[in-house]
TILUM-737552 format. One record per atom (N, C-alpha, C): residue number from 0; residue in one letter; chain; atom name; z, x, y negated. Coordinates in steps of 0.02 Angstrom, whole numbers. Example, Ala and Ser with C-alpha at 12.3 -4.5 7.8 and 13.67 -1.06 7.14 Angstrom:
BEGIN
num 0 | residu A | chaine A | atome N | w 390 | u 660 | v 284
num 0 | residu A | chaine A | atome CA | w 390 | u 615 | v 225
num 0 | residu A | chaine A | atome C | w 390 | u 660 | v 165
num 1 | residu S | chaine A | atome N | w 354 | u 642 | v 112
num 1 | residu S | chaine A | atome CA | w 357 | u 684 | v 53
num 1 | residu S | chaine A | atome C | w 394 | u 645 | v -2
% end
This chain:
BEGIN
num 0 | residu X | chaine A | atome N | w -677 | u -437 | v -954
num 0 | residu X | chaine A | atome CA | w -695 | u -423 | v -886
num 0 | residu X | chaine A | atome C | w -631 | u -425 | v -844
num 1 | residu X | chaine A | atome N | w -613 | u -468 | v -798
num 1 | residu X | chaine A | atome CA | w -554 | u -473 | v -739
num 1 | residu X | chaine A | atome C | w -612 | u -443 | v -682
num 2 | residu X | chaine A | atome N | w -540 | u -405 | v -655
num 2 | residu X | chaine A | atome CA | w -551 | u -395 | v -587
num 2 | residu X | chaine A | atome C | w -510 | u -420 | v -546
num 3 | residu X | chaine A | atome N | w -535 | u -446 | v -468
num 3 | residu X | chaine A | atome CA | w -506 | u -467 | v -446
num 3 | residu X | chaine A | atome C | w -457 | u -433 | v -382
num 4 | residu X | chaine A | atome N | w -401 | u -436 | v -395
num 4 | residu X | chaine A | atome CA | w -357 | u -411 | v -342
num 4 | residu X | chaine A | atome C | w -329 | u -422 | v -274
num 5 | residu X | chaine A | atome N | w -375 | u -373 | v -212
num 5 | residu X | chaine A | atome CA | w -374 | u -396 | v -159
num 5 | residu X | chaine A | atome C | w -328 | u -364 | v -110
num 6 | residu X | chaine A | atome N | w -261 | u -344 | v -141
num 6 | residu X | chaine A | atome CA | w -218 | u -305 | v -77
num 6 | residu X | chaine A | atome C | w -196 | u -347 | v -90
num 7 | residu X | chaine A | atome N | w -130 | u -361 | v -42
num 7 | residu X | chaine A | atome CA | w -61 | u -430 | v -29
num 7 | residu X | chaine A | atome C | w -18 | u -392 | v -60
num 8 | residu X | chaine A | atome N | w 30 | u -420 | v -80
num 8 | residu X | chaine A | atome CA | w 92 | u -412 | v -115
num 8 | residu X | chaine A | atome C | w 125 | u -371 | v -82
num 9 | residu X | chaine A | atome N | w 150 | u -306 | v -98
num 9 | residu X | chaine A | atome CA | w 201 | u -278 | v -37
num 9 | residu X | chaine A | atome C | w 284 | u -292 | v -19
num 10 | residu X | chaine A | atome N | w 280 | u -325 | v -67
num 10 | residu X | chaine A | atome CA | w 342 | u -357 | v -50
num 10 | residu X | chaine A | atome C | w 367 | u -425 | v -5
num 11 | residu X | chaine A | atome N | w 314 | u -478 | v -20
num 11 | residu X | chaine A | atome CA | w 299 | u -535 | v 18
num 11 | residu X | chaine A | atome C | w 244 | u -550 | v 64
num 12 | residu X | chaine A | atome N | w 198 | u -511 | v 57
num 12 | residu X | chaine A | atome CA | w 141 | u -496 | v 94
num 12 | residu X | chaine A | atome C | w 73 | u -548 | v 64
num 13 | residu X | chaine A | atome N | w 94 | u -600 | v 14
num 13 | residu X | chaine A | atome CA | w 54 | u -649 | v -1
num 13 | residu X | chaine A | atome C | w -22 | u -605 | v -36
num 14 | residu X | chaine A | atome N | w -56 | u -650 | v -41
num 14 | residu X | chaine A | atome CA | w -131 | u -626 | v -104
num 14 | residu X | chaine A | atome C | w -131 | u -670 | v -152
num 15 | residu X | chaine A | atome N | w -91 | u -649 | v -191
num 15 | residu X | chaine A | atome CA | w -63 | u -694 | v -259
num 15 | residu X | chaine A | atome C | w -58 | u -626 | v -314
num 16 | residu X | chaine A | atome N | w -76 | u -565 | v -319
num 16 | residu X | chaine A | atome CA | w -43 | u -517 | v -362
num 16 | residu X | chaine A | atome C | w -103 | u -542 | v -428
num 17 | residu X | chaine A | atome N | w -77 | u -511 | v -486
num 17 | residu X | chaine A | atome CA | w -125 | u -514 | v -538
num 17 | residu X | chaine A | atome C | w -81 | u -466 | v -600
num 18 | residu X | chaine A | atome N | w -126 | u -457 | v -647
num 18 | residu X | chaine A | atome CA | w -101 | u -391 | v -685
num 18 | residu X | chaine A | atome C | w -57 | u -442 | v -741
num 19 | residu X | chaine A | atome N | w 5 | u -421 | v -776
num 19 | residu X | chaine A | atome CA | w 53 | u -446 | v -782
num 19 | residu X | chaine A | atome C | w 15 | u -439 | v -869
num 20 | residu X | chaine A | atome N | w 68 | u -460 | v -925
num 20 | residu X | chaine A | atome CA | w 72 | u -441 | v -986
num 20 | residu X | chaine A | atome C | w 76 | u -382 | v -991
num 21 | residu X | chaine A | atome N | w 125 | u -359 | v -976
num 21 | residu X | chaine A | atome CA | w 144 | u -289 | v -989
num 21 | residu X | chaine A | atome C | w 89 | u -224 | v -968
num 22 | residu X | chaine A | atome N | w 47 | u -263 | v -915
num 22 | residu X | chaine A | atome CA | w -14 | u -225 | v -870
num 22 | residu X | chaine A | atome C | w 13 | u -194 | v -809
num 23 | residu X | chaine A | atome N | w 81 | u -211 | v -795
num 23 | residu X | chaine A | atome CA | w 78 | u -198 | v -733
num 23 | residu X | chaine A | atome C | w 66 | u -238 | v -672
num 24 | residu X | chaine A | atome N | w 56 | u -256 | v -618
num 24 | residu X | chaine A | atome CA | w 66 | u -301 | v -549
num 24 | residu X | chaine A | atome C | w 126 | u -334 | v -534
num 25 | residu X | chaine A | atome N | w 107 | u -411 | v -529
num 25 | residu X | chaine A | atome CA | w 169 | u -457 | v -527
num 25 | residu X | chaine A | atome C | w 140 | u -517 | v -471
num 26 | residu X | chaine A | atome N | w 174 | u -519 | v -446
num 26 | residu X | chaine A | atome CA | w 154 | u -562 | v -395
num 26 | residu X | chaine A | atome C | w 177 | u -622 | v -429
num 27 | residu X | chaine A | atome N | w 137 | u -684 | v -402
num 27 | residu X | chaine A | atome CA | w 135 | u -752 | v -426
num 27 | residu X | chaine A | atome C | w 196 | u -811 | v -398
num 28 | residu X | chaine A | atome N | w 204 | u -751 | v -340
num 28 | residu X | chaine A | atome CA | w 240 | u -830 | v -279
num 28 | residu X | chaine A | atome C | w 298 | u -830 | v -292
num 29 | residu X | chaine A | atome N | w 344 | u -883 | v -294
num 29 | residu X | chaine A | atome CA | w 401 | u -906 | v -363
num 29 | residu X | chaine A | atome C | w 459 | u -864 | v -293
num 30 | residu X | chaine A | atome N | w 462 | u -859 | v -228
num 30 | residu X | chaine A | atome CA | w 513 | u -852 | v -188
num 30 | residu X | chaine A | atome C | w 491 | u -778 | v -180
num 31 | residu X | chaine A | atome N | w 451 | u -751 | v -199
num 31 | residu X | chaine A | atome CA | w 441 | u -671 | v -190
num 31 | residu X | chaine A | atome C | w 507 | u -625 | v -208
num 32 | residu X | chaine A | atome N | w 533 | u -585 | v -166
num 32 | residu X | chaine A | atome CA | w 579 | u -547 | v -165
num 32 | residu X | chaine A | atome C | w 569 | u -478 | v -235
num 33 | residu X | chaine A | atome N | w 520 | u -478 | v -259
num 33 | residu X | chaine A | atome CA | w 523 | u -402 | v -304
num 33 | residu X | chaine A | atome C | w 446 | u -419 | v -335
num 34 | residu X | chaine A | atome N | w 440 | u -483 | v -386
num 34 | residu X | chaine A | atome CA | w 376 | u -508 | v -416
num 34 | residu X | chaine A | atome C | w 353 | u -450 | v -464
num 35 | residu X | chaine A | atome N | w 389 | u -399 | v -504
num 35 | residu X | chaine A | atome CA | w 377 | u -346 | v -520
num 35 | residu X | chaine A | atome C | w 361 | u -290 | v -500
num 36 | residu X | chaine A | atome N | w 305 | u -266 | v -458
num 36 | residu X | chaine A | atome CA | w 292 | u -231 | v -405
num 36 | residu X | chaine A | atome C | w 302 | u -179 | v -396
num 37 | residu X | chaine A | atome N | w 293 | u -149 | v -473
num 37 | residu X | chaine A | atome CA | w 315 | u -77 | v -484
num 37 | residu X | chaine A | atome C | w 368 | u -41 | v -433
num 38 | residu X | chaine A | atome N | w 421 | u -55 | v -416
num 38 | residu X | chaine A | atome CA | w 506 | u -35 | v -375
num 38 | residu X | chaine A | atome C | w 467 | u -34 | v -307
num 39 | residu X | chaine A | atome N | w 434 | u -82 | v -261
num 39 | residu X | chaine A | atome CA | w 428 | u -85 | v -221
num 39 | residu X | chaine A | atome C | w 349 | u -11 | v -229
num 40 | residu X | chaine A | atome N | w 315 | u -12 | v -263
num 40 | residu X | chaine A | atome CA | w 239 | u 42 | v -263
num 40 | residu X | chaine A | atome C | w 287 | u 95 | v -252
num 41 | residu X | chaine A | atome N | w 345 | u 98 | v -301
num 41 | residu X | chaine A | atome CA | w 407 | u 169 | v -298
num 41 | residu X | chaine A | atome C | w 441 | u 194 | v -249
num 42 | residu X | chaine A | atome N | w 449 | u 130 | v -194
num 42 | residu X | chaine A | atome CA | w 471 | u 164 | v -134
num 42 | residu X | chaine A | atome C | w 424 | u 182 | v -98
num 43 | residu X | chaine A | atome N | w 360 | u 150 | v -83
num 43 | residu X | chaine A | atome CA | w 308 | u 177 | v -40
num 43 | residu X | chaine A | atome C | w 299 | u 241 | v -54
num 44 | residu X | chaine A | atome N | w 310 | u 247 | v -131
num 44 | residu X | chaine A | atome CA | w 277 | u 332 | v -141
num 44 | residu X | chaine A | atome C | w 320 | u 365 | v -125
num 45 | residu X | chaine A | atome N | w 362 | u 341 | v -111
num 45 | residu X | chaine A | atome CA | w 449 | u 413 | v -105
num 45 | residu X | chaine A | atome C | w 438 | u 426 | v -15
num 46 | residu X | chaine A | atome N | w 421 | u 375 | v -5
num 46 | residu X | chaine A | atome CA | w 416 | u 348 | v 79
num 46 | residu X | chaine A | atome C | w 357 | u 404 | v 107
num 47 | residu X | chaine A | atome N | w 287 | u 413 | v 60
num 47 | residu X | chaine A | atome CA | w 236 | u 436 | v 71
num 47 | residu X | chaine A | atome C | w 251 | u 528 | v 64
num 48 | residu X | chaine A | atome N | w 293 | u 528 | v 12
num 48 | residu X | chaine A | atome CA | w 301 | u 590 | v -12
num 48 | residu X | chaine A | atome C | w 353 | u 627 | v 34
num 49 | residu X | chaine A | atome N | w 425 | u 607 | v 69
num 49 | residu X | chaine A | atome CA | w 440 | u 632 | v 132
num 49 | residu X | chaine A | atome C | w 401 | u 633 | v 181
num 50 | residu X | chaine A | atome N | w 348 | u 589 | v 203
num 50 | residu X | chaine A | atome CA | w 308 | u 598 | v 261
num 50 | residu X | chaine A | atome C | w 262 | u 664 | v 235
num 51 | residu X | chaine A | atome N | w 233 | u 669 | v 199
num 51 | residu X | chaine A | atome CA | w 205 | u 754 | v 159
num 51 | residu X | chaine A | atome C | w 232 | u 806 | v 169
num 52 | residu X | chaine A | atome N | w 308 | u 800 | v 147
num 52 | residu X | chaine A | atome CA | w 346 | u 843 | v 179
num 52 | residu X | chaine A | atome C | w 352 | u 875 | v 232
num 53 | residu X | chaine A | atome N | w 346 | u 820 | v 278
num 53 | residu X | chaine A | atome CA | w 371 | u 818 | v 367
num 53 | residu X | chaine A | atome C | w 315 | u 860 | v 380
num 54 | residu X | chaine A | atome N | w 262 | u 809 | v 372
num 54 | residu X | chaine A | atome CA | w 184 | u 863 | v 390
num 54 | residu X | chaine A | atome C | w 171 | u 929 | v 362
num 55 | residu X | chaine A | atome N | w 188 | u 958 | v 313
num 55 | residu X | chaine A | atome CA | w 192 | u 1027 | v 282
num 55 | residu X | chaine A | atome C | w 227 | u 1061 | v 345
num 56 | residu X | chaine A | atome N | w 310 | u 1033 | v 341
num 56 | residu X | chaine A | atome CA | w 345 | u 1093 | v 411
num 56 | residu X | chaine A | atome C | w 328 | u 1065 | v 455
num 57 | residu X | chaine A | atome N | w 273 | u 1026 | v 499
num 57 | residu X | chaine A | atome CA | w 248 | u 1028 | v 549
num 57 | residu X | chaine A | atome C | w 201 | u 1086 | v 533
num 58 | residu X | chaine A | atome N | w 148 | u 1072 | v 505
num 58 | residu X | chaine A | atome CA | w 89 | u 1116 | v 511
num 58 | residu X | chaine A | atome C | w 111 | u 1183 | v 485
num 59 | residu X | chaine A | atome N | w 182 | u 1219 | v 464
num 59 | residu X | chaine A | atome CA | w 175 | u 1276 | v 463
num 59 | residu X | chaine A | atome C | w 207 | u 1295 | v 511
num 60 | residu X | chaine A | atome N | w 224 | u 1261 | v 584
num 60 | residu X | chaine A | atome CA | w 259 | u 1285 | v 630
num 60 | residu X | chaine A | atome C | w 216 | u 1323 | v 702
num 61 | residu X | chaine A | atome N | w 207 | u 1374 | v 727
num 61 | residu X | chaine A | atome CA | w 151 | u 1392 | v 747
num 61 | residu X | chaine A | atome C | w 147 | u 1343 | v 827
num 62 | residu X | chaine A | atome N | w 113 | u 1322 | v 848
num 62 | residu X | chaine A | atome CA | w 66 | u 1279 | v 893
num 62 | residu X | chaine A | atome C | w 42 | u 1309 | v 962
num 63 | residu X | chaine A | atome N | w 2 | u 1319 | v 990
num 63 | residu X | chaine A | atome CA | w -17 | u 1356 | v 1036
num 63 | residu X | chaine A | atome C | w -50 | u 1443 | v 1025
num 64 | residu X | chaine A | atome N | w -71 | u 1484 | v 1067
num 64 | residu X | chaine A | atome CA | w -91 | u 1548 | v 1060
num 64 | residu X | chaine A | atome C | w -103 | u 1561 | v 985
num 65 | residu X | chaine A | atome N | w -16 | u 1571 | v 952
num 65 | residu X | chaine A | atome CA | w -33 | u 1593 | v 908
num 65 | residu X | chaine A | atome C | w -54 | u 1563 | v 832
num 66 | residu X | chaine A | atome N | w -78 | u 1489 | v 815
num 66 | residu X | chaine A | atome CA | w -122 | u 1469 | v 789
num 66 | residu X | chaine A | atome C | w -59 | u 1428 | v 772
num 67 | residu X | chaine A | atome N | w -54 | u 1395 | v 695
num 67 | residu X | chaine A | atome CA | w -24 | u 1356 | v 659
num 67 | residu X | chaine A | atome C | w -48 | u 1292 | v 664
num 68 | residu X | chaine A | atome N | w -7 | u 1211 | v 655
num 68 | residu X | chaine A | atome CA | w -14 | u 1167 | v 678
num 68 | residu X | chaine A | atome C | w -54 | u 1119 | v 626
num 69 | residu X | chaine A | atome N | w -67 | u 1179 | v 563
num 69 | residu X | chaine A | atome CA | w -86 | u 1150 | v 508
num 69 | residu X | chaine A | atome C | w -187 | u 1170 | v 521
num 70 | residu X | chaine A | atome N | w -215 | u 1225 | v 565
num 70 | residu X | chaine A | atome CA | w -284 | u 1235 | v 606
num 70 | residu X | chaine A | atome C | w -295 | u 1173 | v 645
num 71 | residu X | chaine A | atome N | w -258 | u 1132 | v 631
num 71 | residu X | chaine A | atome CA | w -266 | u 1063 | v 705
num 71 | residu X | chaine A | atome C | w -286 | u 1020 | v 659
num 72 | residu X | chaine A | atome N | w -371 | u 1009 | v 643
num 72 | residu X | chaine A | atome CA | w -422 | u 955 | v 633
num 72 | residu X | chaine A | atome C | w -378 | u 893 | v 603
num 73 | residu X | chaine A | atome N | w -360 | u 880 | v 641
num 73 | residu X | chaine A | atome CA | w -318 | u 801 | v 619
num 73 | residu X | chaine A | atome C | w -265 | u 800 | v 587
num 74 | residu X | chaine A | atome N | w -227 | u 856 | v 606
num 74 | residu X | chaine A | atome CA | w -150 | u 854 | v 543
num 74 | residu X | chaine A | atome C | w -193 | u 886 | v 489
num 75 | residu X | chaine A | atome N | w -216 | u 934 | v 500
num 75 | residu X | chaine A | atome CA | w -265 | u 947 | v 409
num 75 | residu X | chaine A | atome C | w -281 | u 906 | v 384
num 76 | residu X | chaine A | atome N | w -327 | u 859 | v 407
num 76 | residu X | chaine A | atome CA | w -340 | u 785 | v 367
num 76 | residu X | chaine A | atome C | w -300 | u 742 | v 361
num 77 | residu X | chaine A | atome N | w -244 | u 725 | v 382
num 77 | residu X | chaine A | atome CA | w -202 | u 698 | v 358
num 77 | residu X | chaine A | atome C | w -175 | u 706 | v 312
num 78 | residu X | chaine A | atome N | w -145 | u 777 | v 306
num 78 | residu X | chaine A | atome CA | w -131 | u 821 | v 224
num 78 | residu X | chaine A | atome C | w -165 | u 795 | v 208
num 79 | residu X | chaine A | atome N | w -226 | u 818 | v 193
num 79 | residu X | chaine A | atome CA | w -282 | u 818 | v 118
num 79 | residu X | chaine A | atome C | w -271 | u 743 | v 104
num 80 | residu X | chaine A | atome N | w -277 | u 695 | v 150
num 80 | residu X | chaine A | atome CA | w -272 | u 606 | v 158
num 80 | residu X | chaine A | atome C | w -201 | u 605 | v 92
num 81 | residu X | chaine A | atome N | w -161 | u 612 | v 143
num 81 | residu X | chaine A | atome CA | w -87 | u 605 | v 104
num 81 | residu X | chaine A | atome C | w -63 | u 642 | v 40
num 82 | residu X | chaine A | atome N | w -105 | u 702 | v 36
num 82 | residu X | chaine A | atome CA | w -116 | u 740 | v -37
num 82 | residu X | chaine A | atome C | w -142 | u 712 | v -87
num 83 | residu X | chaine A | atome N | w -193 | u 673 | v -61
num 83 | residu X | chaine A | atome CA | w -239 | u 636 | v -110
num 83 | residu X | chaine A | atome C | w -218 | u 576 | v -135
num 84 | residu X | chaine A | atome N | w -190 | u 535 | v -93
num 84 | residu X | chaine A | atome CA | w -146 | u 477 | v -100
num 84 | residu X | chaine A | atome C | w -73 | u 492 | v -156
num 85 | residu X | chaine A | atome N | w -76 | u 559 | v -163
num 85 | residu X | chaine A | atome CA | w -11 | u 553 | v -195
num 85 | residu X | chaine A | atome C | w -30 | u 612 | v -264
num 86 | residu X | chaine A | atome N | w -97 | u 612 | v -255
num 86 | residu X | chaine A | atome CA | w -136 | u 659 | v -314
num 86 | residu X | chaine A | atome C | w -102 | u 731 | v -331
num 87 | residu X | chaine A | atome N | w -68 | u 756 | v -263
num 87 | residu X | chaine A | atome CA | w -39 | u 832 | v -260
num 87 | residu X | chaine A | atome C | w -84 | u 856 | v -236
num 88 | residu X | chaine A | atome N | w -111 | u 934 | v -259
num 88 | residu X | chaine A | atome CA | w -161 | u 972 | v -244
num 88 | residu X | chaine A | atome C | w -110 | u 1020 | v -199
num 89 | residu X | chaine A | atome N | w -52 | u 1044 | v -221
num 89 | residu X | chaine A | atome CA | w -23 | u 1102 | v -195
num 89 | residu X | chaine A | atome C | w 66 | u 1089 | v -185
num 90 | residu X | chaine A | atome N | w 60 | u 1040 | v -134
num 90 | residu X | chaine A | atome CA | w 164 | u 1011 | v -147
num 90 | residu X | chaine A | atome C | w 192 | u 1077 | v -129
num 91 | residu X | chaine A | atome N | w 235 | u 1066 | v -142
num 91 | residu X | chaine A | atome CA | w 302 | u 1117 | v -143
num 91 | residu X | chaine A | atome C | w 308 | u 1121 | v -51
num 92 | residu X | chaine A | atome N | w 314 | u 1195 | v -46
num 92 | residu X | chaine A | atome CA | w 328 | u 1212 | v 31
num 92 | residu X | chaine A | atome C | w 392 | u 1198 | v 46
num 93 | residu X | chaine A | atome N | w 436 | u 1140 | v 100
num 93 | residu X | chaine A | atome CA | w 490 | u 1144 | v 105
num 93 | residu X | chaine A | atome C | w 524 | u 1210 | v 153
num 94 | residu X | chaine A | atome N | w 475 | u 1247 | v 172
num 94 | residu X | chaine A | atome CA | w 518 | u 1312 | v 196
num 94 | residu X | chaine A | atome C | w 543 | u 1353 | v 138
num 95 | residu X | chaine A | atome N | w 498 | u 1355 | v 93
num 95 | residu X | chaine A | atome CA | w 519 | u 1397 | v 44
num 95 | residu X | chaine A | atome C | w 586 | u 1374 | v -7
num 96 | residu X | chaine A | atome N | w 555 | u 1304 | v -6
num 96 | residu X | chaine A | atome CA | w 617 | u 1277 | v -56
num 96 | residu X | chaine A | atome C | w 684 | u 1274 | v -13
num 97 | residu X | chaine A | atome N | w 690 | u 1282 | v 51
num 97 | residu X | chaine A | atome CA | w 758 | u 1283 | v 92
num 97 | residu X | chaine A | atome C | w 776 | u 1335 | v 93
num 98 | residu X | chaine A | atome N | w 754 | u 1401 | v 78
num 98 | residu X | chaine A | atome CA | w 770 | u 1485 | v 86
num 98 | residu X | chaine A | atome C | w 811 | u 1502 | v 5
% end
């Protein structure tokens, strides 16, 4: 059973990826900058995982009357979005880890 793989390459942007020997993602196109995709998936996640960050000490910074910025509908879902994307249930508070 193949499946077929429909994101673009994040390194070259092409729709050429396919699962390698090894089973990881390798892009096909001979001038591709990083045909081993793995390094490039590694920075997105490092990329994704400071933006988690950022949004944590946003939303624990208090907001209007009182109320934390993390009660605001849309940065909450973004967490849970960006929590889920990075399969953390409970990241590390950067207030706490700076004290």
């Amino acid at each position: 059973m193949s499946a077929e793989i429909t994101t673009p390459c994040p390194a070259c942007g092409s729709s050429t990826l396919f699962i390698g020997s090894g089973g990881g993602l390798t892009c096909s196109v001979i001038g591709c900058p990083q045909p081993s995709v793995r390094s490039e998936f590694n920075a997105l996640r490092a990329a994704l995982e400071d933006a988690l960050t950022t949004l944590i000490a946003i939303a624990a910074q208090p907001a209007t009357a009182g109320r934390l910025w993390a009660e605001n509908p849309t940065l909450g879902a973004t967490l849970v979005r960006v929590r889920r994307a990075l399969r953390q249930h409970e990241p590390s508070d950067p207030i706490k880890r700076a004290s």
